[in-house]
C-alpha positions as CSV (number, residue, x, y, z in Angstrom):
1,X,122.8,76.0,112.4
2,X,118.8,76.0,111.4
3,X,116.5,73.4,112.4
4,X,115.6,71.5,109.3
5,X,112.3,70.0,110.6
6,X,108.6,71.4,109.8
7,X,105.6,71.3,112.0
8,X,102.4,72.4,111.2
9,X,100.8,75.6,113.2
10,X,97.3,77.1,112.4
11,X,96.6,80.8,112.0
12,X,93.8,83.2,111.8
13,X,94.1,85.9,109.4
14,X,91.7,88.6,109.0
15,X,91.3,89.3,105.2
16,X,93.8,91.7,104.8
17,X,96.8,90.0,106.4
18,X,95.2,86.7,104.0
19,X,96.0,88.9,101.2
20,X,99.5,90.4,102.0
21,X,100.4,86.6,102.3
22,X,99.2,85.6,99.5
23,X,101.1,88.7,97.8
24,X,104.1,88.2,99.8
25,X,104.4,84.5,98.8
26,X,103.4,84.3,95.1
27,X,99.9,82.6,95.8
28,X,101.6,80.5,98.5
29,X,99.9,81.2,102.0
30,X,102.4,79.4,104.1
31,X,105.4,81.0,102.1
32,X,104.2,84.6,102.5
33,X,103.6,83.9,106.5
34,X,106.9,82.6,106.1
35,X,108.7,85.3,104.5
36,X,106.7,87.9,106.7
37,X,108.2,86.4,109.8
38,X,111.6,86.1,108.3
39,X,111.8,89.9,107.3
40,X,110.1,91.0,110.7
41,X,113.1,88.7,112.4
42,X,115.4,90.8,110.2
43,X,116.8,87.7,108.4
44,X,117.4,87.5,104.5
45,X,114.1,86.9,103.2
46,X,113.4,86.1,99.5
47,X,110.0,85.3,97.4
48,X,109.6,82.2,96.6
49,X,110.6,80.7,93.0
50,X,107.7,79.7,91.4
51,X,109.3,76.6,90.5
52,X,109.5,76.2,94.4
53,X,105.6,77.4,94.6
54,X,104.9,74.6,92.2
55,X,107.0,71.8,93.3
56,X,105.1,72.0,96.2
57,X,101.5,72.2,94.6
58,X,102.4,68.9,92.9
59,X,103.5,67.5,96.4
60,X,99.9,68.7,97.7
61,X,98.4,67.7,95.0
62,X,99.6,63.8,94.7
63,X,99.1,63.4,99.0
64,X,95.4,64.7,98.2
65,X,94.6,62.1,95.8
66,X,96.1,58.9,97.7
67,X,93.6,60.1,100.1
68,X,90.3,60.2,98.2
């Protein structure tokens, strides 16, 4: 059974691994650190939809206006 819940973790990247996250998660940091960990754990790891990728801008988006 997998743990459902999300928590927030920082992360320094050099340049490099910034961009191979980027690539790996179609623009989407968190997703490409994501999938990285999932194919180095040797789970079934997939790219995310880009409806997913923008689902989640839109969620980003509305939180950052209700705070300005």
């Amino acid at each position: 059974m997998t743990d459902r819940s999300v928590s927030t973790a920082g992360a320094r990247l050099d340049p490099q691994d910034r961009r191979i996250a980027l690539e790996l998660g179609n623009g989407n940091l968190s997703q490409g650190i994501r999938f990285a960990l999932r194919l180095a754990a040797k789970q079934q790891a997939k790219p995310a939809k880009l409806s997913t990728i923008l689902k989640s801008a839109a969620v980003m988006a509305a939180r950052m206006e209700q705070q300005s």
